[in-house]
N, C-alpha and C positions, 0 to 999 in steps of 0.2 A: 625245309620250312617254306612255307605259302605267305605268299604278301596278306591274304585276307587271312589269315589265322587268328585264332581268338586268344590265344596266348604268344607270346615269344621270349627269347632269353635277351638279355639285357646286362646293362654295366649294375641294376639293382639286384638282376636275377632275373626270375619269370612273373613277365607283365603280362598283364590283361588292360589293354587299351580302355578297353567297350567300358569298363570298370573303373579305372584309372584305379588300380591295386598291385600290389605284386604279393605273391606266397612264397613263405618263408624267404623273405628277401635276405641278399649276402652281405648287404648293407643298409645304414639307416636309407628309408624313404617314406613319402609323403601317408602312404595308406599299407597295410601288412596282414595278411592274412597268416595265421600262425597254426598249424598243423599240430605243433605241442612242440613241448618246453625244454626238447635238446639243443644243445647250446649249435650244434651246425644248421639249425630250423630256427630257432628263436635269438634273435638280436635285442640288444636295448639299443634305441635313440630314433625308431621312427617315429612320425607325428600323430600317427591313427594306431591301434591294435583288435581285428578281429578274430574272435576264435571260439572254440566250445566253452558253455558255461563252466563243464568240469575242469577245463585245463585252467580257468581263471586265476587260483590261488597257488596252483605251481608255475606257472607264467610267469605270476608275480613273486613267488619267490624267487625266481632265477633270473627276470631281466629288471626288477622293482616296476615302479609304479607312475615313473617319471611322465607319462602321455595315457591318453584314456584309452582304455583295455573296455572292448564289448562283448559280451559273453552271448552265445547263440547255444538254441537247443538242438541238437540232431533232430534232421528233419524237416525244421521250419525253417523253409524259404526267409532269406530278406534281400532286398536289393542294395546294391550299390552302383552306382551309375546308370548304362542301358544292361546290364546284366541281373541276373536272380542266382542268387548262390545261396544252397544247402551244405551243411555238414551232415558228414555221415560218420560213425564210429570208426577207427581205422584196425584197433586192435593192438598195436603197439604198444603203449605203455598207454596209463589215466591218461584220461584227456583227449587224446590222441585223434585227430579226425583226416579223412581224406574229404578232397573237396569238388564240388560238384558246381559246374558255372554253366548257366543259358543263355542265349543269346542269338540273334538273328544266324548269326556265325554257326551255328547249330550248340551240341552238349557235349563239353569237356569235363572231364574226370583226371585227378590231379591227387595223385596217392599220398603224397607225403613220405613215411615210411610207416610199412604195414607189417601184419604178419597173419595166418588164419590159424595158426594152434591156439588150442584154451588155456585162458589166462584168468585166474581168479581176481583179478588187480581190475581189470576191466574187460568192457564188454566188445564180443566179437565183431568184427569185419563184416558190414553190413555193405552188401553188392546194388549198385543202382544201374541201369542201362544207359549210356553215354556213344558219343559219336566217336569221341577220341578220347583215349586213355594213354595218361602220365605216367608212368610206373618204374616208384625205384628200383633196382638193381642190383642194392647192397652186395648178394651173393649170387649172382645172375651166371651162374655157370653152375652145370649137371652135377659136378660133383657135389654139392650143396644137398642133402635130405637130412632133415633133422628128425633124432629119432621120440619116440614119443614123451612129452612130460616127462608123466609119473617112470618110465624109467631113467631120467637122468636123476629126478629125485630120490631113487631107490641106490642109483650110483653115491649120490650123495652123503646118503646116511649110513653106508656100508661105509664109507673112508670116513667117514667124523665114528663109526664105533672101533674103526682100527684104529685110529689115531687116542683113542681112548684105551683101548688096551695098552697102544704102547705108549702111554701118558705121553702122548705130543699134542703141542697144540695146531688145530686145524684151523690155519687163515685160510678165508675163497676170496680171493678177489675176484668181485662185479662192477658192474657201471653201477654208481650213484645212485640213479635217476632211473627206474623202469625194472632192472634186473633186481635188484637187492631185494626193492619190494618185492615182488614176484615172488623167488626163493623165499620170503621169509612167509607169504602167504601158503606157499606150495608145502612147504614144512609145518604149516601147522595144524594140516589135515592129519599130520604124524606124527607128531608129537607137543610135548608144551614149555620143553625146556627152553629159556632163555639164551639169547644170542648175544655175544658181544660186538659191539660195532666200532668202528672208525670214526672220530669225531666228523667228518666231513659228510656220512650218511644218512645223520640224526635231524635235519629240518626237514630233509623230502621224505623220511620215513615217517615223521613225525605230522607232513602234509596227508599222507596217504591214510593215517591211523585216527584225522581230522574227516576226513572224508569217506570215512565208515568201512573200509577196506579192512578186513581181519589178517594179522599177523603175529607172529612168535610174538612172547617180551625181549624186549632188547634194553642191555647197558652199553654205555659206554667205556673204553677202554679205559678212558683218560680217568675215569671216578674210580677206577679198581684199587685195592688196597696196594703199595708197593710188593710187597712181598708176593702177589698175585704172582703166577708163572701161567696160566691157562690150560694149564695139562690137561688133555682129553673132553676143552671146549671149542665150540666153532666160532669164530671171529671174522665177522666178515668186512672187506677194506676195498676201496677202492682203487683200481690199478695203479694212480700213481702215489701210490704207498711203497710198492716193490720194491725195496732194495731201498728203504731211506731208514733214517737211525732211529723209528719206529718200529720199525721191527726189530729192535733189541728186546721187544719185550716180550718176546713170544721166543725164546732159548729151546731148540731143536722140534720146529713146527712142521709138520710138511706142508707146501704150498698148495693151492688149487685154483684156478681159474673157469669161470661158467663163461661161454662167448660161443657165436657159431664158429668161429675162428680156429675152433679147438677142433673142427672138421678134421682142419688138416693136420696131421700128427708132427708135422717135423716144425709148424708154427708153435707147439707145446714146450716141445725142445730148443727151440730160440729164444723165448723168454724165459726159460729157467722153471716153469712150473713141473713140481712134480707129477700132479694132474689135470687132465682136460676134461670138461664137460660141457659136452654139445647140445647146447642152450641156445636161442635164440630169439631175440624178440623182433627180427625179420623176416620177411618168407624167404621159403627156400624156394630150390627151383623146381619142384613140382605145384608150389604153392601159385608162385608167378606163373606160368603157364593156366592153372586151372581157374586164377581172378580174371585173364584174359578174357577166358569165353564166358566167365560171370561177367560181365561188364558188358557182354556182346557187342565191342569197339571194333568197327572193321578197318581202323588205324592207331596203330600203336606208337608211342614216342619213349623212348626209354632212357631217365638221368637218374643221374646217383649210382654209379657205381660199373660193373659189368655188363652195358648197355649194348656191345655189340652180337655175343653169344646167343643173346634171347632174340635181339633186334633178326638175326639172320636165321635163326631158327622157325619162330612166326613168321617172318616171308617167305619163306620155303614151305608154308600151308596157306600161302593166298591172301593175308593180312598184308598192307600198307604198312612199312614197319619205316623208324628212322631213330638215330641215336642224337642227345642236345647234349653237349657236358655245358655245364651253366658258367661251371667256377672257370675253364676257359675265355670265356666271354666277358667276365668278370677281369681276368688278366691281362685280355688283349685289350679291353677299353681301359686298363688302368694304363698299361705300355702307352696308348694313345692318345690319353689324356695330356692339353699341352703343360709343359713347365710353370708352376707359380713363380709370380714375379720375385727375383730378389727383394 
């Protein structure tokens, strides 16, 4: 890290001076630029909220409404402080944007979390040319290729027709927030049957079906008649569902989990799923590599996750590369923060 840097990590997260802002800060602060609405990017209690107009009302579903939320178009420049910051689409989930800062300091680029596969939920990873690029890392090691879409959805519907032959019922657990939609859009280029869901999926679902995004119909589990058993329907829950006394009502189901996680096959067999599907709404690492030299940054900075594999990879082709873990920063300034008075 450079004393004249246009960002750095901090006891908030990652500040931008020039700005006086931080993105997706780790705790409340003064100004917040919010990339979208996972709860490890999005906080409730800072005093400002910048972000993309579409992430506005999933924002506000997840962190409410307590401080003024400003919604930005992709694209269009606004200033804040001595800085000009653009959003750009990230591709993640709705809303989702990486972020783009100017300044005397020269043009930083600040991923968020991204991914470049097609997502019917929202619109792709739009590349802008920057000096320095931020870029998470979620699965920042080689083993990481996710295979395409439409075949994991074809894995998909092959295990909900088996589990229908042999009248069980198919729970998937996904994340909440990004995946569920996804799959239920992705399913419905294939079909029009109706999904059961998890009471805890039904506002963001219900955000995403507000904001014109086409998916399955879905019930919920909790309205199904008692006697319901779901023999040979797909039910899909959020992971921390697994193993609670919710699942009594799904009597000899096979499990399923969508995650890139499901990469690694013995991560399948730790959690107890019966199966894995390799889904992700992060890049992998051919995807990381190939935003690099979209981006044409001839300095790279890699947080969130597996930052040193790519970090030494890219410097072994000539790139300025360096790794920031943030939430460290966050831990040593808590350690050193002094004692409140008794």
């Amino acid at each position: 890290m450079k004393s004249d840097d246009l960002l750095r990590p901090d006891a908030g997260g990652l500040y931008c001076e020039a700005g006086d802002f931080w993105i997706d800060p780790l705790q409340p602060v003064g100004r917040a630029i919010v990339t979208h609405a996972h709860a490890d990017h999005a906080r409730a209690g800072s005093g400002d909220y910048h972000t993309a107009s579409d992430n506005l009302p999933i924002l506000a579903a997840r962190i409410g409404e307590g401080a003024p939320h400003h919604g930005h178009e992709w694209g269009r420049p606004f200033e804040l402080g001595d800085t000009r910051v653009t959003l750009f689409p990230a591709g993640h989930i709705f809303g989702s944007s990486w972020v783009r800062i100017e300044s005397d300091a020269g043009t930083w680029g600040v991923s968020g979390d991204f991914k470049r596969a097609a997502d019917p939920t929202c619109p792709p990873f739009h590349p802008e040319p920057v000096d320095v690029w931020l870029t998470e890392c979620t699965f920042g090691l080689p083993v990481y290729r996710w295979p395409a879409p439409e075949q994991v959805i074809d894995e998909i519907l092959q295990w909900w027709r088996d589990c229908r032959k042999a009248n069980r019922p198919a729970v998937l657990f996904c994340y909440a927030l990004g995946k569920a939609q996804r799959i239920l859009a992705e399913l419905a280029g294939r079909t029009d049957e109706a999904v059961w869901l998890h009471g805890a999926m039904r506002p963001l679902v219900d955000a995403y079906r507000e904001a014109g995004v086409a998916m399955l119909p879905t019930r919920l589990v909790s309205e199904a008649e008692k006697a319901e058993k779901f023999a040979g329907q797909l039910v899909l829950a959020p992971p921390s569902a697994a193993g609670s006394t919710w699942m009594r009502r799904f009597p000899g189901h096979s499990a399923g989990f969508v995650s890139g996680w499901m990469r690694i096959r013995g991560n399948r067999r730790r959690r107890g799923y019966d199966r894995g599907f390799v889904m992700s709404d992060h890049a992998d690492w051919p995807a990381l590599v190939d935003t690099v030299a979209d981006m044409k940054a001839s300095r790279v900075i890699t947080i969130h996750g597996n930052g040193e594999a790519l970090a030494g990879y890219l410097g072994a082709r000539g790139l300025q590369t360096e790794s920031w873990n943030l939430r460290a920063t966050l831990a040593d300034s808590a350690k050193n923060r002094p004692a409140s008075p008794a």
